[in-house]
RORO-726434 format. One line per field, with one value per residue (C-alpha): x, y, z; residue in three letters; residue number from 1. Coordinates in steps of 0.05 Angstrom, whole numbers. Layout:
N
x = [X; ...]
y = [Y; ...]
z = [Z; ...]
res = [ALA; ...]
n = [NUM; ...]
***
This chain:
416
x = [-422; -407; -351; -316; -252; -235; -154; -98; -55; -31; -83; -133; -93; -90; -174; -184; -149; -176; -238; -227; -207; -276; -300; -335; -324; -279; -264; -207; -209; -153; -145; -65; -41; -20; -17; 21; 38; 21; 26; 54; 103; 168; 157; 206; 186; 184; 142; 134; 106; 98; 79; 49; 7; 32; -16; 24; 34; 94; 66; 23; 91; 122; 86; 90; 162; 173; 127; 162; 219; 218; 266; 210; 196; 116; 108; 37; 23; -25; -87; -153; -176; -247; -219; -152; -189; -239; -197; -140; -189; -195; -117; -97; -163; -111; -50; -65; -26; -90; -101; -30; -31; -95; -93; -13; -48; -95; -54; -1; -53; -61; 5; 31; -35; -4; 62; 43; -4; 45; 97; 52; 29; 105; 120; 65; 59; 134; 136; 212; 190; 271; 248; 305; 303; 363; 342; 324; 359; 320; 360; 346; 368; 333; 344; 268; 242; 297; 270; 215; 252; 225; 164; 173; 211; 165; 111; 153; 168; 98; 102; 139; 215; 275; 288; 344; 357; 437; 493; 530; 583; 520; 487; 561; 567; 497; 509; 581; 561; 538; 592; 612; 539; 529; 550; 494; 443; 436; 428; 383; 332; 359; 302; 342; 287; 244; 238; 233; 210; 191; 113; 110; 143; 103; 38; 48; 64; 3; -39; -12; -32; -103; -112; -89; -140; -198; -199; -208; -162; -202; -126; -140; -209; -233; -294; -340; -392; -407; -485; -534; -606; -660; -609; -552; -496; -505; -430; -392; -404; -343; -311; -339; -410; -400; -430; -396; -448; -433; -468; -422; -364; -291; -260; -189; -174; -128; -131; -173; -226; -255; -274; -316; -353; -370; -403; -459; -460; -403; -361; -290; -235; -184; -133; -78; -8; 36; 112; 174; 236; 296; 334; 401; 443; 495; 530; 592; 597; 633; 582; 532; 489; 464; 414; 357; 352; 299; 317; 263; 264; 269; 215; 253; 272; 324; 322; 373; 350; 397; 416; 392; 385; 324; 310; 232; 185; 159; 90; 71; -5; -13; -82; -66; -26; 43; 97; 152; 215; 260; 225; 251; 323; 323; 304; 358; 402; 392; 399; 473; 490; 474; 508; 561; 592; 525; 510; 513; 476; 491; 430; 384; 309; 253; 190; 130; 48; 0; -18; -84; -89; -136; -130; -117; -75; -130; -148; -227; -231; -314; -378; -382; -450; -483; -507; -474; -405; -351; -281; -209; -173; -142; -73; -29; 46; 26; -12; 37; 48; -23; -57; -55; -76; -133; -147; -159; -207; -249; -263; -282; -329; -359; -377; -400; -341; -309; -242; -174; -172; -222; -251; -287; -228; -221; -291; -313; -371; -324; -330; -393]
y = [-765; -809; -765; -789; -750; -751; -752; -777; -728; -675; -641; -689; -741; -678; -671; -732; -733; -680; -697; -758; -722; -698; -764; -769; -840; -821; -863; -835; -844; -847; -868; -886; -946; -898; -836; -771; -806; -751; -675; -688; -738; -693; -624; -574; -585; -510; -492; -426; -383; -307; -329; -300; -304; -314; -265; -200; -138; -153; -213; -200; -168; -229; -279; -241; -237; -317; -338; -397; -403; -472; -452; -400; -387; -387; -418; -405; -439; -410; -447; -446; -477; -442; -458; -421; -364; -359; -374; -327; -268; -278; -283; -219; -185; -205; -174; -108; -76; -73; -148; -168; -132; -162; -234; -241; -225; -280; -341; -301; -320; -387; -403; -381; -428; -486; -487; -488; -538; -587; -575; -595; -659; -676; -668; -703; -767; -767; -766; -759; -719; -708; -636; -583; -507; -493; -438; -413; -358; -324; -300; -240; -227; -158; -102; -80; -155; -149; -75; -126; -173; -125; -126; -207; -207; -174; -226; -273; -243; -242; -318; -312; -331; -287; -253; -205; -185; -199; -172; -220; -234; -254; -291; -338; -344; -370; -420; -432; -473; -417; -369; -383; -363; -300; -250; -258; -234; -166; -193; -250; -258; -302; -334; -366; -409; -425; -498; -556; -624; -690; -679; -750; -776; -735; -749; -835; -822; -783; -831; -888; -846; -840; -914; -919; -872; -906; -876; -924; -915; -936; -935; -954; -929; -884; -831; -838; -784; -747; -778; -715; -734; -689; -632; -660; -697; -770; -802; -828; -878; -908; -930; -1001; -983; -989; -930; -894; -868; -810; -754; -712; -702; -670; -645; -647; -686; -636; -609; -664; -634; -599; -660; -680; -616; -620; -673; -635; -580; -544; -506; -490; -432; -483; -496; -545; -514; -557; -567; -597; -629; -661; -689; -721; -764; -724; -783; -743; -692; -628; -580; -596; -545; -546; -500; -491; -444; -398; -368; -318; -292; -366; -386; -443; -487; -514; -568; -595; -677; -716; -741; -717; -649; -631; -574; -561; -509; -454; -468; -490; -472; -522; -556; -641; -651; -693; -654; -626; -660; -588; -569; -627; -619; -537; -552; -606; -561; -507; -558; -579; -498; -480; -534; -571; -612; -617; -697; -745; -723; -787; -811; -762; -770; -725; -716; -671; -660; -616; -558; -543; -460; -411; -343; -302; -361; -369; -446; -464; -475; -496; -499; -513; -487; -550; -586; -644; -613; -580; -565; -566; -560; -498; -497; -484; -491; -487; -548; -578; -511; -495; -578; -579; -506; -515; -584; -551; -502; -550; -589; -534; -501; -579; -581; -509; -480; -413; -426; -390; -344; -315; -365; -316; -298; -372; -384; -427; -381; -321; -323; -328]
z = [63; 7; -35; -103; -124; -187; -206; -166; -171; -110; -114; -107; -60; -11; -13; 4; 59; 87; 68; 96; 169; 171; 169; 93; 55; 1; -61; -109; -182; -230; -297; -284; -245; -191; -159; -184; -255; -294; -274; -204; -236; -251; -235; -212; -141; -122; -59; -89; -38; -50; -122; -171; -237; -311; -336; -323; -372; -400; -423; -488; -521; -502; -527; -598; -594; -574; -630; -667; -622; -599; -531; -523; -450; -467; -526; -560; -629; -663; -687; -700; -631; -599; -530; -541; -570; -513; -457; -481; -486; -411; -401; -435; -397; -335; -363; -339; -280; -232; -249; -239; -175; -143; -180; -148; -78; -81; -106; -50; 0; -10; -36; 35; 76; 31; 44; 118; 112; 66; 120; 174; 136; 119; 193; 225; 174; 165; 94; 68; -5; -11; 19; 23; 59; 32; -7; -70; -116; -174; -224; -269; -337; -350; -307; -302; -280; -221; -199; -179; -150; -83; -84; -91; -32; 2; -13; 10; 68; 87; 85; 145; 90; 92; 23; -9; -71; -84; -128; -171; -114; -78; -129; -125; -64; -49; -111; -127; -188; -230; -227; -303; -315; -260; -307; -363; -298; -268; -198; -161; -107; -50; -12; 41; 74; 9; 2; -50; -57; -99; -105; -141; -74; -24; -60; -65; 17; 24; -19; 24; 89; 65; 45; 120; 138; 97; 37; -33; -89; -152; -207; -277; -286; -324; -314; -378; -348; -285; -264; -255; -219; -213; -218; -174; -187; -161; -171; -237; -294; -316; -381; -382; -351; -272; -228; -170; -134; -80; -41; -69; -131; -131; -193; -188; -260; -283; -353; -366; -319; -373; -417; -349; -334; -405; -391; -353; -405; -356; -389; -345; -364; -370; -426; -417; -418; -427; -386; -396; -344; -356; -290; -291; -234; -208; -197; -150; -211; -183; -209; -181; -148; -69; -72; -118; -173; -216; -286; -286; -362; -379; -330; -316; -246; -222; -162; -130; -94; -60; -119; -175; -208; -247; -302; -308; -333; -390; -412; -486; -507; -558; -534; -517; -582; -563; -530; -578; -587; -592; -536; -500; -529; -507; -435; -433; -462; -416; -365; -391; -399; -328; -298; -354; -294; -252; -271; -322; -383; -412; -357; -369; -372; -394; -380; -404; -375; -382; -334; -320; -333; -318; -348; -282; -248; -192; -184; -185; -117; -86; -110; -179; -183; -195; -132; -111; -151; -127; -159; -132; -201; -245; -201; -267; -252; -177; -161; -115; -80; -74; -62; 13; 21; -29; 8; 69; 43; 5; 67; 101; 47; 45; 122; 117; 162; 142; 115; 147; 78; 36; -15; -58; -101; -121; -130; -195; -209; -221; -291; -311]
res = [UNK; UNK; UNK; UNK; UNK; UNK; UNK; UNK; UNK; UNK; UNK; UNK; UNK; UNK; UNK; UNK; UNK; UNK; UNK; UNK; UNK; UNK; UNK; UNK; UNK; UNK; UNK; UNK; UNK; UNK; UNK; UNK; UNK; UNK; UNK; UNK; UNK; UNK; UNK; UNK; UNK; UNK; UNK; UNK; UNK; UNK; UNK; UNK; UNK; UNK; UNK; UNK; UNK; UNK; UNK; UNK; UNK; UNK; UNK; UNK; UNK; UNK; UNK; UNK; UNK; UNK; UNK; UNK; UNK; UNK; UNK; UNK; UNK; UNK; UNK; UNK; UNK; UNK; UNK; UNK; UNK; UNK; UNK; UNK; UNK; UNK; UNK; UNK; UNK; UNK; UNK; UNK; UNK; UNK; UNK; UNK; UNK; UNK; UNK; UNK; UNK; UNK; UNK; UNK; UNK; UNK; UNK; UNK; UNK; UNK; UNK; UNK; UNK; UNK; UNK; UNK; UNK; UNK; UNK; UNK; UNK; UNK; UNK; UNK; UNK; UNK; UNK; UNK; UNK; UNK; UNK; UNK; UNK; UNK; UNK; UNK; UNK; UNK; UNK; UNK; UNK; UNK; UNK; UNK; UNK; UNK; UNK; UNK; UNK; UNK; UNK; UNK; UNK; UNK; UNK; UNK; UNK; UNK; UNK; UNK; UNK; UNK; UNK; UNK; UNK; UNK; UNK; UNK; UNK; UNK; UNK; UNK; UNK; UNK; UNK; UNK; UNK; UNK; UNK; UNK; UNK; UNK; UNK; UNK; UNK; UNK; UNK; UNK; UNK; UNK; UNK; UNK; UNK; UNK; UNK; UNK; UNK; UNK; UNK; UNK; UNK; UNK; UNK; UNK; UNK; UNK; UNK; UNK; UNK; UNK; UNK; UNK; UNK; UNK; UNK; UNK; UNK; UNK; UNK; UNK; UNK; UNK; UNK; UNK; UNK; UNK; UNK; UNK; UNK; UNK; UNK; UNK; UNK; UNK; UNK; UNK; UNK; UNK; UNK; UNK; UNK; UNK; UNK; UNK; UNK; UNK; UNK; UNK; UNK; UNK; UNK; UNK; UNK; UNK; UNK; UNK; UNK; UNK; UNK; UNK; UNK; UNK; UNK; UNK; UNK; UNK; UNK; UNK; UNK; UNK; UNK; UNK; UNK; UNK; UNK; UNK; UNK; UNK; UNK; UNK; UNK; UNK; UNK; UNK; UNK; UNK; UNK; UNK; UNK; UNK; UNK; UNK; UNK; UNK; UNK; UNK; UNK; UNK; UNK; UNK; UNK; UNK; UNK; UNK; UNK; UNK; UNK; UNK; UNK; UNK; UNK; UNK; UNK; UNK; UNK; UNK; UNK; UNK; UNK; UNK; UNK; UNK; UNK; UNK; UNK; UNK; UNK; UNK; UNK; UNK; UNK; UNK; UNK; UNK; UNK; UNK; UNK; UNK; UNK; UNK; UNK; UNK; UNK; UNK; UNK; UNK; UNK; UNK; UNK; UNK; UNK; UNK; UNK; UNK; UNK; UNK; UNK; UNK; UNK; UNK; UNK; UNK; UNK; UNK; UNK; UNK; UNK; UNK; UNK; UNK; UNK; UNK; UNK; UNK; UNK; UNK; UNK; UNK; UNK; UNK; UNK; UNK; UNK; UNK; UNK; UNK; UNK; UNK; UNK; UNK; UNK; UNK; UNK; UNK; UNK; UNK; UNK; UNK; UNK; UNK; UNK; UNK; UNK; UNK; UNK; UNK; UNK; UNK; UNK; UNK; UNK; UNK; UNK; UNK; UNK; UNK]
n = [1; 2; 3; 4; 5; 6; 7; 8; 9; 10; 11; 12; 13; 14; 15; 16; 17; 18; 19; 20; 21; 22; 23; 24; 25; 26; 27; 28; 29; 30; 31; 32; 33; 34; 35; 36; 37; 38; 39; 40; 41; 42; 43; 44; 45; 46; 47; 48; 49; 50; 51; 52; 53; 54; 55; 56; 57; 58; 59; 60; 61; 62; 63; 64; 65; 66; 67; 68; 69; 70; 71; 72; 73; 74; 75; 76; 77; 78; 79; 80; 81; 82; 83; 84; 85; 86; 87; 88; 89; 90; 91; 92; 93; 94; 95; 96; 97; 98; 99; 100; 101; 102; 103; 104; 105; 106; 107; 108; 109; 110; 111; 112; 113; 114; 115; 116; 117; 118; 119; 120; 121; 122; 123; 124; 125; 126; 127; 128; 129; 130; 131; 132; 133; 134; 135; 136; 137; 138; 139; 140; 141; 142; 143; 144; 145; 146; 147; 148; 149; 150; 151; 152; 153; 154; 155; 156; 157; 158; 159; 160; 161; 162; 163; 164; 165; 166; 167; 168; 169; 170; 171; 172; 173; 174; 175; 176; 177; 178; 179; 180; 181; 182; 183; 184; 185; 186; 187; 188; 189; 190; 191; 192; 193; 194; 195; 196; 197; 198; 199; 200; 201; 202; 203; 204; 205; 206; 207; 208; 209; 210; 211; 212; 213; 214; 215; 216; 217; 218; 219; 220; 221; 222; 223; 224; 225; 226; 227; 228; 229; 230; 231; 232; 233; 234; 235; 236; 237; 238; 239; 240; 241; 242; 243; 244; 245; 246; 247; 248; 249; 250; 251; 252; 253; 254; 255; 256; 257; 258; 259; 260; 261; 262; 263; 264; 265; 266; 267; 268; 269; 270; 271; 272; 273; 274; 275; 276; 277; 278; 279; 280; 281; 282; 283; 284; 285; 286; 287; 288; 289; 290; 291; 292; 293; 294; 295; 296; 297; 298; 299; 300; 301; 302; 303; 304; 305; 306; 307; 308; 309; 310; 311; 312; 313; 314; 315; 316; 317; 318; 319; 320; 321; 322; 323; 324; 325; 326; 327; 328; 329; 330; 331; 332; 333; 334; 335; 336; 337; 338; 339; 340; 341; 342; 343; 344; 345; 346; 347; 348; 349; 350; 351; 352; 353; 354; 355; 356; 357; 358; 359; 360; 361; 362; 363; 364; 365; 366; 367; 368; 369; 370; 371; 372; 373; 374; 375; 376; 377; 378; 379; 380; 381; 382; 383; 384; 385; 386; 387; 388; 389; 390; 391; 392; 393; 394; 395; 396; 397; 398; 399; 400; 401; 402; 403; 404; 405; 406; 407; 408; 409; 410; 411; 412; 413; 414; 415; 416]
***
């Protein structure tokens, strides 16, 4: 088949190469001049396996508490926006217990397929994405989120890792740099074979891999309107007039696949949540960390590269409006409190994109419901976790094989 995917980003670099395995022509469109320029660009890097959704019950409290606060962990600003309205409705419906509970088993499931299947391209293309198994320690501040730390480890442990919940001597001695810091935390989570990496540098590997392979990289062009005929959708028409005809569509635009099912009438649970990073050289600062830290009350992420060391994280619900300049200065800041010797601050750079969210943290994942459409977008925070997994999936549900999990909990239709 003839298959356009729409967004360069990990998510949909890793369809079409699988896609393209199966032997489908695939063309990629992307309105940047490259690949993984906007939400794969500067992430936290976090192959975050065992994870699990925002929407939990703690949450709604939360979110009233944070309101203003511009460090706020979830930031929402209220407004008058129909699309914030409706789609938070759906997320508080999934801060229940029993939600929680069954949501965190199905983005568990393919958070743990992923990971494999990112290690086995890595491995088999030789792509260097600056990935570390060094570890990763979570961090609690509040005694009740670390009588979960657990059950956590037990997810994790299902994904084949190692996990412990530590005291603060072990919380130091796995990371050395944050014993100035260990005693505002009740204890940590020590995942001792979690990993990190660059997603902007695995994804511009992979990207090269597939125009290797085939595949057609269409940068700097813009989708105007998804082309239905006689009920099905037919390809693209571009800014500008041209049209990308193809057997068959992938939606993986990010946040901005909204604006294109809209296009079709198509109306997706997605609302952009915005993130922020700030990484610094460490240019042979002493502080530096060598493993990879989470601040869970935060909800921030700390990675450690080769070189560099990189804040990222929280999630601002503030529609597309321009990122917030205190936001920016708080995540730096928390950046220079963690680690005051970790790099020079004098060379940071910051970054902010927009997350594509769905209320229950599930990605929309097949069928769209519209022939000739399917969707591989809705990852959240965990798109570069969850691409390759969700990759392999979609190419499966496209040649009709049954996929190595159960689809159904991802499926686009689910809430309608």
């Amino acid at each position: 088949m003839r298959i356009n995917v729409l967004g360069a980003g990990v998510v949909g670099v890793a369809a079409a190469w699988y896609l393209r395995q199966d032997g489908h022509d695939v063309t990629v469109i992307e309105a940047r001049e490259g690949a993984a320029l906007e939400t794969s660009f500067a992430n936290a890097g976090h192959l975050a396996a065992g994870s699990g959704p925002w929407a939990a019950p703690d949450v709604p409290m939360k979110l009233l508490k944070w309101l203003g606060r511009e460090d706020a962990p979830i930031l929402l600003r209220p407004r008058l926006d129909p699309a914030l309205i409706s789609w938070g409705l759906k997320f508080l419906a999934n801060c229940t217990a029993a939600r929680y509970a069954e949501n965190a088993v199905s983005i568990g499931a393919l958070c743990n397929l992923s990971v494999a299947e990112t290690a086995s391209l890595r491995q088999c293309l030789g792509i260097d994405d600056e990935f570390s198994p060094s570890g990763v320690l979570t961090l609690y501040s509040d005694a009740k989120d670390l009588e979960g730390a657990a059950a956590k480890a037990e997810r994790i442990s299902k994904a084949g890792l190692e996990a412990r919940v530590v005291d603060h001597a072990g919380m130091v001695a796995a990371e050395p740099a944050i014993a100035h810091i260990a005693h505002e935390y009740k204890g940590g989570l020590l995942a001792q074979d979690a990993g990190t990496g660059d997603a902007q540098k695995f994804t511009a590997s992979l990207a090269a891999a597939c125009t290797q392979a085939g595949v057609v990289f269409r940068y700097s062009a813009r989708v105007a309107a998804l082309e239905l005929h006689n009920g099905t959708v037919r390809g693209v028409k571009l800014e500008g007039g041209e049209r990308l005809d193809a057997d068959a569509t992938v939606l993986s635009a990010g946040p901005w696949s909204v604006q294109l099912a809209a296009t079709l009438g198509l109306k997706l649970p997605i609302y952009p949540g915005r993130g922020y990073s700030a990484t610094i050289p460490v240019a042979g600062h002493a502080g530096a960390p060598k493993i990879s830290v989470i601040d869970e009350k935060a909800k921030l992420y700390f990675t450690r590269y080769r070189d560099r060391v990189r804040v990222a994280g929280t999630l601002e619900l503030n529609g597309f409006n321009p990122a917030s300049p205190a936001r920016h200065a708080a995540t730096l800041g928390k950046l220079r409190r963690m680690y005051p010797d970790g790099g020079d601050f004098t060379q940071a750079t910051q970054w902010s994109a927009m997350r594509p969210m769905t209320p229950d943290g599930r990605p929309l994942l097949g069928a769209s419901g519209i022939p000739g459409l399917w969707l591989d977008t809705g990852h959240g925070p965990l798109g570069w976790t969850m691409a390759a997994g969700s990759a392999r999936v979609l190419a499966d549900l496209v040649a009709g094989r049954t996929p190595p999990l159960d689809a159904t909990p991802h499926a686009p239709t689910r809430f309608r």
